[in-house]
N, C-alpha and C positions, 0 to 999 in steps of 0.2 A: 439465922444470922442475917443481920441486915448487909449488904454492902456499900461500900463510899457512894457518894454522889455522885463522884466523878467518873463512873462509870456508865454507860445504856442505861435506861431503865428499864431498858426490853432490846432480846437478841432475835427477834421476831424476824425474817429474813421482808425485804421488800419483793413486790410482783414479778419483777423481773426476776430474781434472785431464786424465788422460788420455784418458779416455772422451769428455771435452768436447772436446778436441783432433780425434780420431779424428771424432765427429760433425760439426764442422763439415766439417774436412776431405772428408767424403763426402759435403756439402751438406745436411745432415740441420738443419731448422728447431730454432732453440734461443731460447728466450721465457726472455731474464734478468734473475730475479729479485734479483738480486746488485747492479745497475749504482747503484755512488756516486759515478759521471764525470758533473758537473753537463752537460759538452758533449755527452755521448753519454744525454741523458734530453728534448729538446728546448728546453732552456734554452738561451736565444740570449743573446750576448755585449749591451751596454747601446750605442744609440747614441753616439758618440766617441769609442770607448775607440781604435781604430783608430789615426783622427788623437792620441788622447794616446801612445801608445805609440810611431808616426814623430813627433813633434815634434821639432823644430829643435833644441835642447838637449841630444838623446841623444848628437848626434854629438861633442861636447865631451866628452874624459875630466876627470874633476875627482872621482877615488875620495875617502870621507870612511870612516874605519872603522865608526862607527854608521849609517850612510846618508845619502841627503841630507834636508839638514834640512826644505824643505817636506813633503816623504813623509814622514817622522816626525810632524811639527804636524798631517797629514791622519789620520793614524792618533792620536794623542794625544786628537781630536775625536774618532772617533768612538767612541773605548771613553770618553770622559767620565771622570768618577767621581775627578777630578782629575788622570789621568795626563797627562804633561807631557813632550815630545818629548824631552827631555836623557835621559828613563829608557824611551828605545824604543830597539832594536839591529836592524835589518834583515839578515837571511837566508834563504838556502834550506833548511838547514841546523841548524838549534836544537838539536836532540837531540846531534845529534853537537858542533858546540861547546860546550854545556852540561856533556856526560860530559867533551870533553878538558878543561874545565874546573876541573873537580870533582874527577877520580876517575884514580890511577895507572893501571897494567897489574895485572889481578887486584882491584878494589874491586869494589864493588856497587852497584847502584841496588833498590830496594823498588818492586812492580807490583802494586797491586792489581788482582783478575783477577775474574772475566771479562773482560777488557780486547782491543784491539786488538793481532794476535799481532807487527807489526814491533818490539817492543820487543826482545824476547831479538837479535834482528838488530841492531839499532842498539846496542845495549851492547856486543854481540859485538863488531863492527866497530869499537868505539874500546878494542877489551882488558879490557874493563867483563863483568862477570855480572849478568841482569836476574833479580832473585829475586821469582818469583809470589807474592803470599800471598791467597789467595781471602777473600772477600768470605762474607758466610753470606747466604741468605734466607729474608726475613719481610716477607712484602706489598709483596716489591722486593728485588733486592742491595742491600744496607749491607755499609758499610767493615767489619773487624773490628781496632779497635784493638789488644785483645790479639796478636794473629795478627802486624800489626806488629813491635809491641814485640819481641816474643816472637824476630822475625826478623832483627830488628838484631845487625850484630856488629863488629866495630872496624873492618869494612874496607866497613861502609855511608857510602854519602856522599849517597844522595837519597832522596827520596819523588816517585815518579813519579804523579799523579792526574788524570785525565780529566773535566770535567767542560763537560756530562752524559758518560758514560761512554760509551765504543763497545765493545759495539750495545746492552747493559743499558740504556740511556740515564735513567739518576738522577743527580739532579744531587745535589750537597754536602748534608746537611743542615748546622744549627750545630752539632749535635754532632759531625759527622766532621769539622768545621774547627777545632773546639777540640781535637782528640784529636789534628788532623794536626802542628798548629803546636806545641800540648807537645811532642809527642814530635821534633819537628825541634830547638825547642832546647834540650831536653836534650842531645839524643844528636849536638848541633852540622852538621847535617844544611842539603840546600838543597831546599827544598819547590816542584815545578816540577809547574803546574798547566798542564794542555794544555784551553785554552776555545774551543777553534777552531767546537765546535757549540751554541756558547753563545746565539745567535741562534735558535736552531731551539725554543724549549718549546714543548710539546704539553699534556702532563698535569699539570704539576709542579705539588705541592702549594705553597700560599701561602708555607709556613716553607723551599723551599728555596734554596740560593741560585746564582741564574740567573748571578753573577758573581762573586767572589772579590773585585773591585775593589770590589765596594760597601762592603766590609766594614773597618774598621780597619785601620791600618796594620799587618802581619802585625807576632809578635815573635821572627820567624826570617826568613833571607835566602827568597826566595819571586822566582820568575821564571814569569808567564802570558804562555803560548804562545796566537800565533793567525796568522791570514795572509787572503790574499783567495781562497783553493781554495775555504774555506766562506763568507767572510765575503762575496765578490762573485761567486763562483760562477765563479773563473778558476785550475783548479790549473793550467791550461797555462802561467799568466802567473809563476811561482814566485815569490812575492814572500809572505816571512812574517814576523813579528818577534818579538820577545823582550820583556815589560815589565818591569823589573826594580824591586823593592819590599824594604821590610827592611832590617834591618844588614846591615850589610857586603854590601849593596849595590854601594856604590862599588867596593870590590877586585874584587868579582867583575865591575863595568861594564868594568875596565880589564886585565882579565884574557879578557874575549869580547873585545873594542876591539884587542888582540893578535894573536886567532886571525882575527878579522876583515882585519887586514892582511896575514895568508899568504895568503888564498883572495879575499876580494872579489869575491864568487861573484852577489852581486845586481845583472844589467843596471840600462844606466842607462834603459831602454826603463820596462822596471818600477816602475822607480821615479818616473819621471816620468807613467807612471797611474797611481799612485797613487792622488790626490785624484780623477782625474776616475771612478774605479771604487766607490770609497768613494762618493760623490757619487749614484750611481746605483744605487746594493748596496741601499737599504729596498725598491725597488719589486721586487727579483727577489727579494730574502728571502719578500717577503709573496706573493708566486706560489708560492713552494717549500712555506709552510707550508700553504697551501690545498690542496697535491698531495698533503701530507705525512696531515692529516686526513680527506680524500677517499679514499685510501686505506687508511687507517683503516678509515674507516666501512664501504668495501666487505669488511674481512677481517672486521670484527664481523658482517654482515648476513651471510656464507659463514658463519660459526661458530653462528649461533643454533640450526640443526637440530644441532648436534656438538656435545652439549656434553664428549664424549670430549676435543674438541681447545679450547684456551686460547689466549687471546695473553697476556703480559704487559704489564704498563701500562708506556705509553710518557711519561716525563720530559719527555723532549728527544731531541734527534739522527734520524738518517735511518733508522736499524732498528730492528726491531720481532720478537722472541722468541716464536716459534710452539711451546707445550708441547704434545705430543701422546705417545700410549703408547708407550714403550719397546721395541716389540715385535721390534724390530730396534734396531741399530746405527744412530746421527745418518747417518755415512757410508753404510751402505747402503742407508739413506734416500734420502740425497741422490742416489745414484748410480740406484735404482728410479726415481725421479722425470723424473730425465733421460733416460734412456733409454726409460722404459714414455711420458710425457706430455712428452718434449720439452721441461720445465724446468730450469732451474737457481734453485738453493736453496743455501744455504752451511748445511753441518754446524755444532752447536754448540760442536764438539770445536775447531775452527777460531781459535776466539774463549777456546779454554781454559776454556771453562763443565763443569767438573768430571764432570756427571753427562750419562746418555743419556738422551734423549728432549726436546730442542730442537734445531729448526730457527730459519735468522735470513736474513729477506728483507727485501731494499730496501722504504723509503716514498716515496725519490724518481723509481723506476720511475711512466713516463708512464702515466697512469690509465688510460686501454683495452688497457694492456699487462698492468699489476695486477690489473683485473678478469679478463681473462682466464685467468692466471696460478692467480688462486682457484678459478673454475671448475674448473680440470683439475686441481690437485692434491690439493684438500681432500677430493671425494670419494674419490680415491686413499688418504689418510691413514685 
């Protein structure tokens, strides 16, 4: 049987991948610096959330294609900023009904890059092409609007933007919000903003913007992605949503409200924690940011004798860009590392970050894991 195209054409692991594989397999100690699984970093689930997810209600089917509405009005809270449960859509799922949405067999979607690499995958998988357009930098990745523009062409139908970005973690300036939403309604585009690590600032300058929602009603259709993976520290719980903002808003509400009807892919488990996870998500947010600057602190206090080696300033989100020389390959970095000191590190290349000589390690790695971590690599570096 042959299958789609739009799948690998091979599940061949890369060097890295495999070398990782092989090591554990021969029981060979491996300290990872990669871990973005809030369960697997010591962050323990919020008392209740248990009893809200068996609650007596689940057992009831009562499918609604936007979700149910208390789970909406619990999410509607907590983003503020006016949102208003009518314009929330509950899924696992966003990206892909977003593209089926949008975009025929063969369109495009725009990806600002350095970015998180499941895009080209998730376009792929709905017949979509995910077209990078790098970012330049100057005391941080910035958008490059020209680079945009420049890459539009009759068969683009989105702007795909991360904000803060994964792992660059900058968040929007006003001017890459003024330059996103022109060029969205010129070129009749839907501007889909993924804020899922929007809770997490670290660095970010006072002019950036920590939310998209604060801002004016966009004057392009605009859909912010978020879910409880970051927002409560539960990607096991699947449960994400869609806010939907802009003209033509509505068609596009009622055009998700459709593909929502073939799949109805969100348990009623999920959704009926909803509120009581929202409820409980500031006090684990404010654990994760304290891990997140602690660990900070220890990469800068490792750096002070090297000034060979850099971090990049951290915005927001959970990674953090380790610049060090070129002197090798990102990859055979990452691959010396693990194998000579038993770390794991993700290449730059990983993340589409153009040039060699960054590495990108977790900040939500448990702090005597991280400290440790620096010890053994950075004299390596």
């Amino acid at each position: 049987m042959r299958l789609s195209s739009r799948l690998p054409a091979s599940h061949v692991p890369n060097a890295l991948s495999a070398a990782l594989a092989a090591r554990r397999a021969a029981g060979g100690e491996v300290l990872d610096l990669t871990v973005s699984n809030p369960t697997a970093a010591g962050l323990h689930a919020p008392d209740g959330l248990l009893a809200a997810l068996g609650s007596p209600g689940v057992l009831r089917y009562a499918p609604e294609a936007a979700g149910a509405r208390p789970a909406r009005e619990a999410i509607a809270a907590h983003h503020g900023h006016g949102v208003e449960g009518d314009s929330v859509l509950l899924t696992s799922e966003a990206y892909a009904w977003l593209f089926k949405a949008v975009g025929d067999p063969g369109d495009e979607v725009l990806v600002p890059s350095p970015s998180y690499p499941l895009f080209e995958w998730l376009a792929r998988l709905e017949g979509l092409a995910a077209r990078p357009v790098h970012a330049f930098f100057h005391e941080g990745w910035r958008l490059d609007p020209l680079g945009l523009e420049q890459a539009c062409t009759k068969r683009t139908k989105a702007v795909v933007v991360v904000n803060p970005n994964n792992p660059t973690g900058q968040f929007l300036s006003p001017s890459d919000w003024g330059a996103l939403t022109d060029l969205c309604v010129r070129r009749g585009l839907l501007l889909i903003v993924d804020e899922v690590f929007a809770d997490y600032a670290l660095e970010a300058p006072a002019e950036r913007m920590r939310t998209v929602l604060a801002a004016p009603a966009p004057p392009c259709p605009m859909a912010v992605l978020s879910g409880l993976s970051k927002v409560a520290l539960l990607p096991q719980v699947k449960l994400g949503w869609i806010l939907l903002r802009g003209p033509g808003s509505a068609a596009l509400k009622e055009g998700l409200e459709f593909l929502a009807d073939q799949y109805l892919s969100v348990s009623a488990s999920a959704q009926a924690a909803a509120d009581a996870a929202l409820r409980a998500a500031p006090d684990l947010r404010a654990r994760v940011r304290a891990r997140l600057r602690a660990n900070l602190q220890a990469l800068d206090h490792g750096l002070v004798p090297r000034p060979h080696l850099q971090r990049l300033p951290v915005e927001g989100g959970w990674s953090v860009l380790l610049r060090r020389p070129a002197v090798d390959s990102d990859g055979a970095c990452a691959l010396r590392l693990l194998t000579e000191q038993g770390v794991l590190v993700h290449p730059g290349h990983y993340f589409d970050i153009p040039a060699e000589g960054y590495l990108v390690l977790s900040l939500l790695v448990e702090e005597a894991d991280f400290a440790e971590g620096m010890r053994r690599i950075l004299p390596a570096l």
